[in-house]
PAMI-999289 format. One line per 5 residues: their letters; for each residue x, y, z of N, C-alpha, C. Coordinates in steps of 0.1 Angstrom, whole numbers, m for minus. Example, Ala and Ser with C-alpha at 12.3 -4.5 7.8 and 13.67 -1.06 7.14 Angstrom:
<recs>
AS> 132,m57,78,123,m45,78,132,m33,78 | 128,m22,71,137,m11,71,129,0,79
</recs>
This chain:
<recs>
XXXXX> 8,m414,756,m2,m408,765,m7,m396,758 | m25,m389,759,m29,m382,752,m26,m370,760 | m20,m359,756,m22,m352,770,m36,m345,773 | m46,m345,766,m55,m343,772,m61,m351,788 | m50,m362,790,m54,m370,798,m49,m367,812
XXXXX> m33,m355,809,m31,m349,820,m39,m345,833 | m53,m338,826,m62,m331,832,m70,m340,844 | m69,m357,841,m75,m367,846,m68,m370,862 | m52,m368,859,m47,m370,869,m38,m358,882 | m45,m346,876,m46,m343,886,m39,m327,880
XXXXX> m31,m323,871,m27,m311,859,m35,m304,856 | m37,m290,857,m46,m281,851,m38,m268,842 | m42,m269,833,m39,m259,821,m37,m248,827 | m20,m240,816,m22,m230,821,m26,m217,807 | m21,m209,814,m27,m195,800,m19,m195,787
XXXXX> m3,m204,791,6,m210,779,8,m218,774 | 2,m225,761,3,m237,752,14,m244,757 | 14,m254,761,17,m267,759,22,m268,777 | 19,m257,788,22,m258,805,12,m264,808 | 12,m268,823,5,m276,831,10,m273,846
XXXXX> 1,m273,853,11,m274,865,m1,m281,877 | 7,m283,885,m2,m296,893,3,m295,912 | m10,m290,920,m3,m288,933,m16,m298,941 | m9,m305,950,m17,m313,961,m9,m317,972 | m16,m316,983,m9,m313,998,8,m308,1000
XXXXX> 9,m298,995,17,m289,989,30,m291,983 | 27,m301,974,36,m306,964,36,m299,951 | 45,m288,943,41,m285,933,52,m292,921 | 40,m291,910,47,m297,899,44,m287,888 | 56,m285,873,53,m278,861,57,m285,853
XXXXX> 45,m289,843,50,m297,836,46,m289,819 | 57,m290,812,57,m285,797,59,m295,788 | 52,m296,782,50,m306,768,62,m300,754 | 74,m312,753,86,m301,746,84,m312,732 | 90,m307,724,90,m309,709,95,m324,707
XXXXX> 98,m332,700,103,m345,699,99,m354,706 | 84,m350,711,76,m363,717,83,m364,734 | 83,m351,740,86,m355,752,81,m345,763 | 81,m351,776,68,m342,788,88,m335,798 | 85,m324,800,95,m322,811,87,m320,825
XXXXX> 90,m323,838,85,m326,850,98,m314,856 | 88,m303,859,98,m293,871,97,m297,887 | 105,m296,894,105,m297,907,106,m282,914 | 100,m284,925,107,m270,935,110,m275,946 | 115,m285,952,120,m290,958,135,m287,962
XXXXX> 144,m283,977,155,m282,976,165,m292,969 | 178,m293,964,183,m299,960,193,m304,970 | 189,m319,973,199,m330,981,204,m338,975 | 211,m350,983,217,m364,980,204,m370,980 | 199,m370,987,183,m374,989,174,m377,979
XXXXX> 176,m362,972,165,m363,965,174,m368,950 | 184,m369,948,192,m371,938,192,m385,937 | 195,m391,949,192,m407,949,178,m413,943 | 167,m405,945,155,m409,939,153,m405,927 | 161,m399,920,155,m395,908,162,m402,899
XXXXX> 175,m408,904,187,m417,901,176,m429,896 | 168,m434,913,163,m448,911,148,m446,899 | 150,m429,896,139,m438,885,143,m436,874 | 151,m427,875,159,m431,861,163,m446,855 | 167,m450,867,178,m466,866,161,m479,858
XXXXX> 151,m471,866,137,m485,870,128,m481,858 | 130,m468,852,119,m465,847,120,m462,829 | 120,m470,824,127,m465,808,122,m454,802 | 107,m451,808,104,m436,800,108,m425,805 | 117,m424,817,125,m414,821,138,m417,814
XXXXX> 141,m401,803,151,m405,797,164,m396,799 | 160,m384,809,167,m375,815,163,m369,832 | 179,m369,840,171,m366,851,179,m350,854 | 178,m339,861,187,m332,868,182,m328,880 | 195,m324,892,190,m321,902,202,m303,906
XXXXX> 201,m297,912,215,m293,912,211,m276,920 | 214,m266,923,211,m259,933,198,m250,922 | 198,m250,911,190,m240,907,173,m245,904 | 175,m263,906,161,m268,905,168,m283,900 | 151,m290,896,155,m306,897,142,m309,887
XXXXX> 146,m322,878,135,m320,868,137,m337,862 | 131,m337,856,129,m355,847,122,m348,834 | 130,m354,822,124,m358,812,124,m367,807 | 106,m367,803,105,m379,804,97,m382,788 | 92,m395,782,89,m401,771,78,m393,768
XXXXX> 71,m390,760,57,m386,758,51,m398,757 | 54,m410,753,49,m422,751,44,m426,760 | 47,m422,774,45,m427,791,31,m430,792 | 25,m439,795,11,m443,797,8,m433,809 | m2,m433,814,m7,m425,824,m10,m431,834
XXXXX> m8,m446,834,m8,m446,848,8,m444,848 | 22,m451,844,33,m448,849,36,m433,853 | 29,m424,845,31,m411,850,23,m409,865 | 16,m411,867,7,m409,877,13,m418,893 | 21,m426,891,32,m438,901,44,m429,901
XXXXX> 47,m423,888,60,m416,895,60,m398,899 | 48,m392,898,44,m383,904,39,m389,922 | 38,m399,920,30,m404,935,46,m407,942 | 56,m413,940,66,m414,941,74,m408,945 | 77,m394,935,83,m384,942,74,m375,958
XXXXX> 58,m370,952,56,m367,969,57,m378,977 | 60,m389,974,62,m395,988,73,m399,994 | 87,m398,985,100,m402,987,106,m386,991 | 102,m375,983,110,m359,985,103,m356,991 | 101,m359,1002,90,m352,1016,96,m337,1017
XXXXX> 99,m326,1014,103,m316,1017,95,m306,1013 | 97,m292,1021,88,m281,1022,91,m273,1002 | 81,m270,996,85,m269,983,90,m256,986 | 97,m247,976,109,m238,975,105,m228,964 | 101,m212,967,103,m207,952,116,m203,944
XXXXX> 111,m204,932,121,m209,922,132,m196,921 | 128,m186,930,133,m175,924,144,m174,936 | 139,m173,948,151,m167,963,153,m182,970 | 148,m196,964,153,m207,969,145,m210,986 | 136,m196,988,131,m197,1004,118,m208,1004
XXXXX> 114,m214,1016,102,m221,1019,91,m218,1023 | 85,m206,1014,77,m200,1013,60,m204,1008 | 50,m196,1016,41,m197,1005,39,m196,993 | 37,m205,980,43,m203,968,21,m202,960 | 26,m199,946,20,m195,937,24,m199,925
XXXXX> 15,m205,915,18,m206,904,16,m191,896 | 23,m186,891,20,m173,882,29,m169,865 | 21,m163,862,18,m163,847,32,m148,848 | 41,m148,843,50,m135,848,52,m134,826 | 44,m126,821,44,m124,808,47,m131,799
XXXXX> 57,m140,793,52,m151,786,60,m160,794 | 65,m165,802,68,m176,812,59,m179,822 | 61,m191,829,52,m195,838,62,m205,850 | 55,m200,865,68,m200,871,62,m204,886 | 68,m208,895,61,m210,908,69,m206,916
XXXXX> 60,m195,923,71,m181,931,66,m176,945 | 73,m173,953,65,m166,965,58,m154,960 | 50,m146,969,42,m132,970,54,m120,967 | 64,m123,970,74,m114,973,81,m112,957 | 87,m125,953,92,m124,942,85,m121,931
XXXXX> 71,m126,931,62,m122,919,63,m104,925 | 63,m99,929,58,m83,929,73,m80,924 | 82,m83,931,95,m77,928,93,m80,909 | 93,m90,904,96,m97,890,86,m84,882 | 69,m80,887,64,m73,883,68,m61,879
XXXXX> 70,m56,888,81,m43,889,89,m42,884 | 101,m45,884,113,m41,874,113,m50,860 | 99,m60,858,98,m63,846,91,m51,833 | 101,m44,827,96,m36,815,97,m40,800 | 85,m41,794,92,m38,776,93,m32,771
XXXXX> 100,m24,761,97,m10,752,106,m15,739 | 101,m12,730,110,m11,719,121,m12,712 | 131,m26,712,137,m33,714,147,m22,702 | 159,m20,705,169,m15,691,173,m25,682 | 173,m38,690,175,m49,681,165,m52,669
XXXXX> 154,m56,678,140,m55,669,141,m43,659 | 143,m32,664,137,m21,651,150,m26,637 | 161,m28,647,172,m30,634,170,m39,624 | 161,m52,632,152,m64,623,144,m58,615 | 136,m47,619,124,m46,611,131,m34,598
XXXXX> 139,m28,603,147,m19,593,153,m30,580 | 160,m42,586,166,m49,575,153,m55,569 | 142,m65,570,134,m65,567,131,m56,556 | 125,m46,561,121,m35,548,126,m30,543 | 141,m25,541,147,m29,532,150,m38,515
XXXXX> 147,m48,525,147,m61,511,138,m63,505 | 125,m60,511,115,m56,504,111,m43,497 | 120,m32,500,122,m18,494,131,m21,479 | 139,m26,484,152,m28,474,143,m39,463 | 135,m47,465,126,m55,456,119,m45,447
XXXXX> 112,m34,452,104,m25,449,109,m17,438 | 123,m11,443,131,m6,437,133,m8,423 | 135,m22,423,143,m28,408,132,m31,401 | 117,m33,414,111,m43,398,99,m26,392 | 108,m15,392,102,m7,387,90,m7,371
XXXXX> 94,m19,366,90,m17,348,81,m32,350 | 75,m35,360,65,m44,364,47,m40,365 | 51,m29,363,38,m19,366,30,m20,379 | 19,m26,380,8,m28,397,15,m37,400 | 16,m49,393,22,m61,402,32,m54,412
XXXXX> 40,m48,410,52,m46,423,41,m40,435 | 32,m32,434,27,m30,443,23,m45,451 | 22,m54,450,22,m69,459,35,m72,470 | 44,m63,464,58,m59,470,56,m53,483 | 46,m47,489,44,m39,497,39,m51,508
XXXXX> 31,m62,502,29,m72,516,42,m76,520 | 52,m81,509,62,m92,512,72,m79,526 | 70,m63,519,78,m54,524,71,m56,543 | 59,m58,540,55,m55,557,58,m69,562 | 57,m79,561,61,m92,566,74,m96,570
XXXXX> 85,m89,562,100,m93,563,97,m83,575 | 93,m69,577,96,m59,590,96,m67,599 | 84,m70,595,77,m77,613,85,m89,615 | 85,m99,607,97,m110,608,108,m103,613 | 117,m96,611,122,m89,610,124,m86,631
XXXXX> 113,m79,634,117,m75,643,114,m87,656 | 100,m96,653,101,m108,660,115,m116,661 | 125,m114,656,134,m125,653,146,m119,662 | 144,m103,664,158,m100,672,153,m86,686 | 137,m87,684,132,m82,693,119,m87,707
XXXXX> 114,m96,694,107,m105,703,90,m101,707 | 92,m89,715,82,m88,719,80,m75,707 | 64,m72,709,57,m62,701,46,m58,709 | 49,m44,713,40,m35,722,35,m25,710 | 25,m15,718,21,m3,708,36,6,704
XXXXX> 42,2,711,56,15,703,60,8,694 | 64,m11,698,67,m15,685,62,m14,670 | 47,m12,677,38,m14,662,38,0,655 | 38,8,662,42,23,651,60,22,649 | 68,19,654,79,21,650,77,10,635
XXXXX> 74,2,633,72,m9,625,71,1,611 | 56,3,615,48,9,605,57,22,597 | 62,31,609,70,41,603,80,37,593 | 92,28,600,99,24,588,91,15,575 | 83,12,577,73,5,568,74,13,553
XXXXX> 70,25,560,59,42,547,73,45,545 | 82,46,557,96,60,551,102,50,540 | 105,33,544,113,29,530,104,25,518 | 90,25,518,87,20,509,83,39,498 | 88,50,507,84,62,502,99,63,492
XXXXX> 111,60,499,124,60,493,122,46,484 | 121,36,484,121,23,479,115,32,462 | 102,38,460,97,49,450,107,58,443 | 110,60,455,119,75,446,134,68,440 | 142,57,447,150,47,436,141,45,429
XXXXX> 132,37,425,120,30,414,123,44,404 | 122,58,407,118,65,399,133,70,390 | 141,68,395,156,70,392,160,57,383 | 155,48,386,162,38,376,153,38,365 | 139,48,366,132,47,351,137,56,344
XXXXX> 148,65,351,151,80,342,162,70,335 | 172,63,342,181,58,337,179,49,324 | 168,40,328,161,30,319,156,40,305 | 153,52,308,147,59,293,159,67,288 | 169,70,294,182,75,291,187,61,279
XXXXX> 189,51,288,197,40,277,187,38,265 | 174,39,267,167,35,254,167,50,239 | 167,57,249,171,70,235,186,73,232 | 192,64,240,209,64,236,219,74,232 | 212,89,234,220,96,236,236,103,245
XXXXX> 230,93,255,237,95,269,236,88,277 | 246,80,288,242,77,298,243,84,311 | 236,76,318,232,84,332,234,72,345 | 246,81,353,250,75,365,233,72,375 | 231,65,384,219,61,392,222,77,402
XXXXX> 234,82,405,233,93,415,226,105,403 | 229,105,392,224,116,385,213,115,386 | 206,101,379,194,100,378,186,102,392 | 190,101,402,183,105,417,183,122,418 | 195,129,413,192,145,414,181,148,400
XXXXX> 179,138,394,169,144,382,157,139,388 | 150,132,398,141,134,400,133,140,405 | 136,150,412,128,160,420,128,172,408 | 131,171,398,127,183,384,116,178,379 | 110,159,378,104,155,374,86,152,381
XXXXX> 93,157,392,78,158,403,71,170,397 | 73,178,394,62,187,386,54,188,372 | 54,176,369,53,168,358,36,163,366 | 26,169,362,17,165,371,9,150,366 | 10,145,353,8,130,353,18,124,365
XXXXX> 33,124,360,38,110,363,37,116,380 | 36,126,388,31,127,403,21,117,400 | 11,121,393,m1,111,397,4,98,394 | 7,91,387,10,79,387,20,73,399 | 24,82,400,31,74,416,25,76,425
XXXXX> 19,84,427,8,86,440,0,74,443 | m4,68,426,m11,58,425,m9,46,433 | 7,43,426,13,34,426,15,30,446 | 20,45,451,24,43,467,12,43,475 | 0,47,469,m13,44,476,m19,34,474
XXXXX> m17,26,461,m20,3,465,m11,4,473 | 4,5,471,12,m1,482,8,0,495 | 8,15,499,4,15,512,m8,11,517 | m22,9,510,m34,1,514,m27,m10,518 | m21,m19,509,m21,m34,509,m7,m34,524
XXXXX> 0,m25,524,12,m27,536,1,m22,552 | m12,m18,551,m15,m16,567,m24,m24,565 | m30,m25,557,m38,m42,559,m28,m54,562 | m16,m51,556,m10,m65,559,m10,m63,571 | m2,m52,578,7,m47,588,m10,m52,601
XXXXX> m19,m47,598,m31,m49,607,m31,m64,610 | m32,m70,598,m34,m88,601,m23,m92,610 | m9,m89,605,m2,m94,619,1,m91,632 | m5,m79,631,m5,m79,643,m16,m82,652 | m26,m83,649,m38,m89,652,m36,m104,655
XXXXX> m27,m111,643,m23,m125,648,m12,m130,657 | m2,m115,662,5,m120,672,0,m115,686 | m13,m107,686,m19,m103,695,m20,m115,704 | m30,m121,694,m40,m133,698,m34,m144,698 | m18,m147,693,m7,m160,694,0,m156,708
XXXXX> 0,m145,714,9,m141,726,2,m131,734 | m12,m140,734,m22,m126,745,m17,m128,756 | m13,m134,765,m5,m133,775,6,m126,778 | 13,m122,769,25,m111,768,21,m94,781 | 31,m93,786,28,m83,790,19,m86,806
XXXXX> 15,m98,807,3,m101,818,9,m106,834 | 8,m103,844,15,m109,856,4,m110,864 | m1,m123,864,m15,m130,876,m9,m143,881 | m18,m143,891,m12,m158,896,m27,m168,890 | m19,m178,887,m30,m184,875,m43,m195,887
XXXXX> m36,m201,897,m44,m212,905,m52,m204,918 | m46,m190,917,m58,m181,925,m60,m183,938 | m51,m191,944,m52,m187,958,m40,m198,965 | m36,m191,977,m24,m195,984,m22,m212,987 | m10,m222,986,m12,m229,991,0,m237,998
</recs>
């Protein structure tokens, strides 16, 4: 089945790739399109023997149902993505006509006026009540997990920076891979990205790629130590020897150089993604009811 073809029988899109949801003489349905070629079918329907026995009989009758559950927190079928549309469209007709019951929001289990609504990146079918409560004490800020992602992240692209000191400009390309691992980085263990995330990002971004420099400039002292072979020099020495060497007003300029491609090329990077997780998760942060009016 195409899912574009959902829309035919009776499903309308929601503001989240791959949802659907579907209400008629007050039957609702949410259906999500899941990975490995298969449709999941939500219920809000209370959970009985009742309704257990029918989902049983399509399980048993129907081969493209290839999972069913029923149980106090909700009740659902998944099902083949292969399903032709009319069999989908007989066993949506099926259940409203076998689970005759008042539908239920998903949140206080009451038989309420319900709502499909968009609650920041979930999508959910709720009474009036629970959507405002959900609104309210729903907050994001600045995850510590996330920043710790974006701290390791830049890091490993600092620590790149570091070593490939005797690369000349090329390391400055260092500075995209440095902004990418952040943000990876913080997607992976914070998730969301508000305006605090995006400056906390950025700040660790400049502070390690400002330190990521000042190692670079310690392991060249070290690196010109072993080549005149008078002496060597521990990496801690060579770090107290370079603040004698900042008044050296070439090699200032030459690093200045060097940390201003970097940092061009790290907020252009740092701009693009975020601009592309803007626009991959514009719904973040948003709480509307998506079908707009009571039913």
């Amino acid at each position: 089945m195409k899912i574009k073809e959902l829309t035919t029988i009776g499903f309308k899109p929601t503001p989240k790739k791959d949802y659907y949801y579907y209400i008629q003489d007050h039957f609702y349905l949410l259906l999500q399109v899941l990975p490995h070629h298969k449709i999941a079918l939500l219920l809000t329907t209370e959970d009985s023997k009742h309704q257990r026995d029918i989902l049983e009989q399509l399980f048993i009758k129907r081969d493209d149902v290839e999972r069913i559950y029923s149980n106090e927190k909700g009740a659902g079928l998944v099902l083949s993505k292969r399903i032709k549309k009319e069999e989908l469209e007989n066993i949506i007709l099926t259940l409203k006509k076998e689970i005759n019951q008042s539908p239920q929001c998903h949140h206080c289990h009451q038989s309420k006026s319900l709502n499909v609504y968009l609650l920041d990146d979930e999508i959910d079918i709720l009474c009036s009540d629970c959507f405002k409560k959900h609104e309210r004490i729903t907050k994001h800020t600045a995850s510590p997990l996330g920043i710790l992602g974006a701290f390791i992240g830049a890091v490993i692209g600092g620590i790149i920076w570091a070593f490939g000191y005797n690369l000349g400009y090329i390391i400055c390309l260092d500075a995209i891979l440095l902004s990418l691992l952040s943000f990876i980085g913080y997607k992976k263990l914070g998730h969301y990205i508000d305006q605090k995330a995006k400056i906390i990002i950025s700040l660790i971004d400049i502070l390690v790629l400002f330190f990521a420099q000042y190692a670079s400039c310690a392991f060249s002292v070290q690196a010109a130590f072993k080549r005149i072979g008078t002496s060597s020099v521990s990496f801690i020495q060579a770090l107290v020897v370079v603040p004698g060497m900042m008044f050296d007003s070439s090699l200032i300029g030459l690093l200045l150089v060097y940390l201003l491609y970097g940092l061009i090329l790290m907020i252009i990077t740092l701009i693009i993604l975020f601009i592309y997780d803007k626009r991959k998760n514009s719904y973040y942060f948003t709480y509307k009811c998506i079908n707009g009016e009571n039913s």
